[in-house]
C-alpha positions as CSV (number, residue, x, y, z in Angstrom):
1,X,-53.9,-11.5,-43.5
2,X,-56.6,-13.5,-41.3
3,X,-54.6,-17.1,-40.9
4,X,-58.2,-18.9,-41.8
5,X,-58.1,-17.0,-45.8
6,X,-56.2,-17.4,-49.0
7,X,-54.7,-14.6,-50.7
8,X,-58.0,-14.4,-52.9
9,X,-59.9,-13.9,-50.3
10,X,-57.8,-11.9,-48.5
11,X,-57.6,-9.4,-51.5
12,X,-61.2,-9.1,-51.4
13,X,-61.5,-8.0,-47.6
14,X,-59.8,-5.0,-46.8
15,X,-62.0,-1.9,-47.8
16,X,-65.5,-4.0,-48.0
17,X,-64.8,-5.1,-44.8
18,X,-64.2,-2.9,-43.2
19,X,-66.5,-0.3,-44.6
20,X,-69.4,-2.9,-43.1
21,X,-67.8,-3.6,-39.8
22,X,-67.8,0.0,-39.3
23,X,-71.6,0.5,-40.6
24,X,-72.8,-2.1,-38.4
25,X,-70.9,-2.0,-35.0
26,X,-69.1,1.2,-34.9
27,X,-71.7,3.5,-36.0
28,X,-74.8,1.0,-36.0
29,X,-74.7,-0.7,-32.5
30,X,-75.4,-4.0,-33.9
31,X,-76.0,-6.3,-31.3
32,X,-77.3,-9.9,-31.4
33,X,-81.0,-10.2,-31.7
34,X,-81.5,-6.9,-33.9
35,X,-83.9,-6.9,-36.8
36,X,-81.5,-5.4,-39.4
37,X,-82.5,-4.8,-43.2
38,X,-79.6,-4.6,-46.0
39,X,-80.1,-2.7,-48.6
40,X,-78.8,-3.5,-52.4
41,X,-77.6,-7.1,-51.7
42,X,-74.9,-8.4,-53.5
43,X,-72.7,-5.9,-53.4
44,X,-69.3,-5.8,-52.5
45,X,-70.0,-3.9,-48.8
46,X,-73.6,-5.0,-48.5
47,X,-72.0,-8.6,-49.0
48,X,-69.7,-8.5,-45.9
49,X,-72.8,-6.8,-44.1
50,X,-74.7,-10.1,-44.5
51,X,-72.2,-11.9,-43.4
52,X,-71.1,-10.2,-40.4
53,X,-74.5,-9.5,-39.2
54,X,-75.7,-13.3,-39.4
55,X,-72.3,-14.1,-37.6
56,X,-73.6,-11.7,-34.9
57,X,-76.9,-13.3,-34.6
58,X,-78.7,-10.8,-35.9
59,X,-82.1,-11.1,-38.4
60,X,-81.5,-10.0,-41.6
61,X,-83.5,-9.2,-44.2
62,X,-82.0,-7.8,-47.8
63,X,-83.5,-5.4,-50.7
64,X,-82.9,-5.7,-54.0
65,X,-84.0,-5.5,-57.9
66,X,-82.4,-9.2,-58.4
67,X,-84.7,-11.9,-57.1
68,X,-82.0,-14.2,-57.8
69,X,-79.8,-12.1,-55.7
70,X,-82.5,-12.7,-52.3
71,X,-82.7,-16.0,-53.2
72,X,-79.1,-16.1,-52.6
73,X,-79.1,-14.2,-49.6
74,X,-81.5,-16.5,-48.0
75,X,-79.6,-19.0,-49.3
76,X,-76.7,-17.7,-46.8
77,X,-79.1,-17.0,-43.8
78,X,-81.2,-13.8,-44.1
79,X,-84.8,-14.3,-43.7
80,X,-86.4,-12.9,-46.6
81,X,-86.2,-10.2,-48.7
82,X,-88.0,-7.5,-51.1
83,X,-87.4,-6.4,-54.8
84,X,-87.4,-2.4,-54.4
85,X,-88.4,-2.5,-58.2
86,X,-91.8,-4.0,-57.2
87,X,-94.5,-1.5,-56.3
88,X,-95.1,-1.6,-52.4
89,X,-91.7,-3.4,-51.5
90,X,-91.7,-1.8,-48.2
91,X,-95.2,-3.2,-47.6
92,X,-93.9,-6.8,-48.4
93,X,-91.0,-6.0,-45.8
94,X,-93.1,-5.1,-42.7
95,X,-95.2,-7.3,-43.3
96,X,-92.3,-10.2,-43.2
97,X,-90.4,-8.8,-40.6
98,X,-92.4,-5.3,-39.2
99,X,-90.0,-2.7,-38.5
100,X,-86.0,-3.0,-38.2
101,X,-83.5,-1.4,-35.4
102,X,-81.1,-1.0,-37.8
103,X,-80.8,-0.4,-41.7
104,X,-77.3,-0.7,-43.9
105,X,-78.2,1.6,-46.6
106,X,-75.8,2.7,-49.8
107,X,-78.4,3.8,-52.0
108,X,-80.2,7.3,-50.5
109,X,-82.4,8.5,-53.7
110,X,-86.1,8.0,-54.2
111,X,-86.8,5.4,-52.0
112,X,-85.3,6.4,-49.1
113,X,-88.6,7.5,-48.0
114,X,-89.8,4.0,-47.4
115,X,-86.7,3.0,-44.8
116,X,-88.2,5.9,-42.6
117,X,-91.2,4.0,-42.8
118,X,-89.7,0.5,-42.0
119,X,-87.4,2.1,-38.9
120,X,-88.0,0.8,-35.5
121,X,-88.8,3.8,-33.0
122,X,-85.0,4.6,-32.3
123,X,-83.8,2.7,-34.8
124,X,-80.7,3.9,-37.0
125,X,-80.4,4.3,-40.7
126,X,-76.7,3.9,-41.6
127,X,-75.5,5.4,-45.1
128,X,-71.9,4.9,-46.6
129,X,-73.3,5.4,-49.5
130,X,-76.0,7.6,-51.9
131,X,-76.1,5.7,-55.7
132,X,-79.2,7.0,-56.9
133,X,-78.7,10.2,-55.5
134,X,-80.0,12.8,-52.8
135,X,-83.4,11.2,-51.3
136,X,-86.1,13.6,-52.6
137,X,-88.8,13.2,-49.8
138,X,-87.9,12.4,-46.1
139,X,-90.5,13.1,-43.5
140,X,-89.0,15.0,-41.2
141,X,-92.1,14.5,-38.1
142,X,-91.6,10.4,-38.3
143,X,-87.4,11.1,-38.0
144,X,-88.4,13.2,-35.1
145,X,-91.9,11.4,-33.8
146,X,-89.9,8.1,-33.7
147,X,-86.8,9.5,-32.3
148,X,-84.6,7.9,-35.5
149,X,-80.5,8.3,-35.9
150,X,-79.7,8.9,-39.2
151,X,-75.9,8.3,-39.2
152,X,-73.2,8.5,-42.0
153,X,-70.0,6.6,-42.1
154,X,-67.3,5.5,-44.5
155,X,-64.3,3.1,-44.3
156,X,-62.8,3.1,-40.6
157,X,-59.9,3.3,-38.0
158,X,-57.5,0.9,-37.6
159,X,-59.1,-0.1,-34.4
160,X,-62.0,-1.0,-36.3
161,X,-59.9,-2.9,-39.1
162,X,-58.4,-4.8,-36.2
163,X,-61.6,-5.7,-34.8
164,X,-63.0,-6.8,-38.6
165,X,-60.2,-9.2,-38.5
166,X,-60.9,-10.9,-35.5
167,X,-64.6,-11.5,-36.2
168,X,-63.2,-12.6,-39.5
169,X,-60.5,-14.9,-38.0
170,X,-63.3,-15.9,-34.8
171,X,-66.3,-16.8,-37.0
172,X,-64.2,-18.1,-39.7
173,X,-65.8,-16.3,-42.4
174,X,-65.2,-16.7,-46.1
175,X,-65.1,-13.8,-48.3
176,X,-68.1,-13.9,-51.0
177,X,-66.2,-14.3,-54.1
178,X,-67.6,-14.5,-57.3
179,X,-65.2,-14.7,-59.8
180,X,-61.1,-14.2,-59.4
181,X,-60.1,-12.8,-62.7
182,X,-56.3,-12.5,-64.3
183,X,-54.6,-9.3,-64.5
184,X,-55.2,-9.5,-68.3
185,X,-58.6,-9.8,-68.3
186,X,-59.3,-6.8,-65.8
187,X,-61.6,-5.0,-68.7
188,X,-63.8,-8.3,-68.1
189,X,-63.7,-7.8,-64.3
190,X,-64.5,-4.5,-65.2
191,X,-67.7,-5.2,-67.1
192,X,-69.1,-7.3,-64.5
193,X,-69.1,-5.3,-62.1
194,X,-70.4,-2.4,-64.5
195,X,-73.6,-5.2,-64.7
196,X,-74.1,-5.6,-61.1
197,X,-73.5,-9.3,-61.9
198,X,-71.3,-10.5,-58.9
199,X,-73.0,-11.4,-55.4
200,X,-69.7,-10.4,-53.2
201,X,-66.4,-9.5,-54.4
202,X,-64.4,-9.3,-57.9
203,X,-60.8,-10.2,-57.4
204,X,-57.6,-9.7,-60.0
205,X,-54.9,-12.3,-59.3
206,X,-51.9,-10.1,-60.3
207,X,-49.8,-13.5,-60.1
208,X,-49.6,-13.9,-63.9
């Protein structure tokens, strides 16, 4: 348990946590500086990824179909964002920020297309995730032409979970929470997070 959290927060860490710290340093090279785009902001992982990445000192810039959602995330530090819902999103994107070294992506599907696009010449895409599915169209000559890494990841090692907690502990950050529910209202917690309404985590406080 990082000395700087509650127990909440502390509940709402481990797997989120460390599936990010993993995504962005482990497999993504983050480094201070970086243009980064997060994809599908408000989630639990993409949530951490904000997070960790501004505590880095790396530009961020978010996607999602909630402008409420951007707002928030520029709210906590990212520099803009895009609704991928919108027609041209990707446009709006490079045109904010041009093209990113790194992308956090959990989506894959249709409009994985358009991150090709926005990648840096040796940039990385980083998936630990694919919730609309299998992209349909990826050219392969721009993967090659600008020399991209396409990497997958999930969770991590225990170095990495040690490492999470020290940037954790270091930075002093605070878990995104937005609602702690009690045990007996799990089938609310539950429908919240069936309606993509949380920015961050959903907690149950089994102390009941």
């Amino acid at each position: 348990k990082p000395e700087n959290l509650n127990w909440a927060q502390s509940a709402a860490l481990p797997l989120a946590g460390l599936t990010a710290y993993r995504a962005l340093f482990s497999q993504g090279g983050l480094t201070e500086g970086m243009n980064i785009l997060i994809t599908g902001a408000g989630g639990g992982v993409s949530a951490f990824a904000l997070q960790f990445s501004l505590a880095a000192g790396a530009n961020v810039w978010v996607t999602s179909s909630s402008a409420s959602k951007i707002e928030k995330a520029i709210k906590l530090g990212a520099k803009g964002g895009a609704n991928y819902k919108e027609e041209n999103w990707s446009n709006t994107l490079a045109k904010q920020a041009g093209s990113f070294q790194l992308i956090i992506d959990s989506a894959g599907g249709s409009g994985y297309h358009a991150l090709i696009e926005l990648a840096a010449p040796s940039g990385r895409i980083v998936n630990y995730g694919a919730t609309t599915g299998n992209p349909k169209n990826i050219d392969m000559f721009k993967v090659f032409w600008k020399q991209l890494r396409i990497q997958g990841t999930t969770m991590g090692s225990p170095q990495d979970f040690q490492n999470m907690i020290h940037l954790v502990e270091s930075k002093n950050i605070q878990p995104l929470i937005e609602k702690a529910f009690d045990l007996l209202e799990v089938n609310d917690a539950l429908a919240m997070m069936r309606h993509s309404e949380q920015f961050g985590k959903i907690v149950l406080n089994c102390d009941c």
